[in-house]
N, C-alpha and C positions, 0 to 999 in steps of 0.2 A: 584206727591207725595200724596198718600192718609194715608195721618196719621193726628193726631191731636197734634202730637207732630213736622210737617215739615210742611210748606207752601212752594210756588215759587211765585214769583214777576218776570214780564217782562219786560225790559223797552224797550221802542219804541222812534225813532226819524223819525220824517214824512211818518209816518203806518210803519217802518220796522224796524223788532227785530233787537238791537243791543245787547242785553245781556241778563243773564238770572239772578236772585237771589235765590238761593235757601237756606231757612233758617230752623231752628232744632235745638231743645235742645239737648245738652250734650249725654243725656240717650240716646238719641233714633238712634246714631250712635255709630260708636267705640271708636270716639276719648276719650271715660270715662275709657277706659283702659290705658292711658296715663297721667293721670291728676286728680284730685280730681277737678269735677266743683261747681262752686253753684247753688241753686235749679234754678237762675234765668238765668243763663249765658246761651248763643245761641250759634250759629256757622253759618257762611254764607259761600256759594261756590258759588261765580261770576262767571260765567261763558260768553267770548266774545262770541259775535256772529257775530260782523260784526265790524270791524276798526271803531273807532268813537273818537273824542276829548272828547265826553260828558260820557265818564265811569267814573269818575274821580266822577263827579256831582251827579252819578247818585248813588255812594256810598256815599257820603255825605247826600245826601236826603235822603237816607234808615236810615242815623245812625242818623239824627236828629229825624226824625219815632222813629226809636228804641229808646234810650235813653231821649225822651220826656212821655215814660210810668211810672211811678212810681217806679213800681218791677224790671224793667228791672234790668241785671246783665250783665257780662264782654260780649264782645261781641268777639269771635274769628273766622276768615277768615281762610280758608283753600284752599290750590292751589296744585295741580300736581307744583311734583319739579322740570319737565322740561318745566312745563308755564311759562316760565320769564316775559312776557306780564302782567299776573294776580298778580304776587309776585310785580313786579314794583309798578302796581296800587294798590297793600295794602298798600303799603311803603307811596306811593307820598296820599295816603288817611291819611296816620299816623298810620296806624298802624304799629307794631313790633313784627318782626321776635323771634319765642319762640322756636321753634326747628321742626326738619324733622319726621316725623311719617310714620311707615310701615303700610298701611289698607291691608287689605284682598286685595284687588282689586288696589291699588296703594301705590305712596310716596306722601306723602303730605309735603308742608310747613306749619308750624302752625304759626298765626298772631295772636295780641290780641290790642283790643281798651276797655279801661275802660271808666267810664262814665266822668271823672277825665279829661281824658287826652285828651278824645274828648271836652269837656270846653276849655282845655286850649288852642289847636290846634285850636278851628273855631273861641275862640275869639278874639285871634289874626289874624283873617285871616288866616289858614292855609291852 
């Protein structure tokens, strides 16, 4: 991802990729023709790489990252809507299901985590 508007995060468990993160404002993909975003809100696409208990963790740790910034805004997850695997782990992370989107190149599911809601889910233990 060479933009300034996308980064990727990898996560590893004992040197070997289990997942991929790949995050990006609004703008800088399509999803802006679906939705009116805010200047701050992102999008992440998880992507598995290897069977692991620790995805779960590893979305957690990104959204206390994220939502520990100031500006930060909504955070929304995007999956292929025949990854059941990746939709599961937005859900069991907390986030909610907002609707199916046509890309150029795919179907997506759209999720959304506010900073709200990610408080009230991890301080309860979620």
């Amino acid at each position: 991802m060479a933009s300034a508007d996308a980064h990727a995060w990898v996560a590893t468990h004992e040197s070997v990729v289990i997942g991929q993160l790949d995050i990006y404002t609004i703008a800088a993909g399509e999803l802006g023709k679906y939705f009116q975003a805010g200047l701050h809100d992102a999008v992440i696409q998880y992507r598995i790489q290897q069977s692991n208990h620790m995805h779960r963790d590893v979305l957690s740790l990104f959204m206390e990252y994220y939502f520990a910034k100031e500006k930060a805004g909504h955070l929304y997850a995007q999956a292929n809507i025949y990854d059941g695997s990746t939709c599961r782990l937005y859900e069991s992370a907390g986030f909610i299901f907002q609707q199916n989107c046509m890309l150029s190149s795919e179907a997506v599911s759209l999720y959304l985590m506010t900073r709200t809601r990610f408080s009230e889910e991890y301080r309860k233990g979620g």
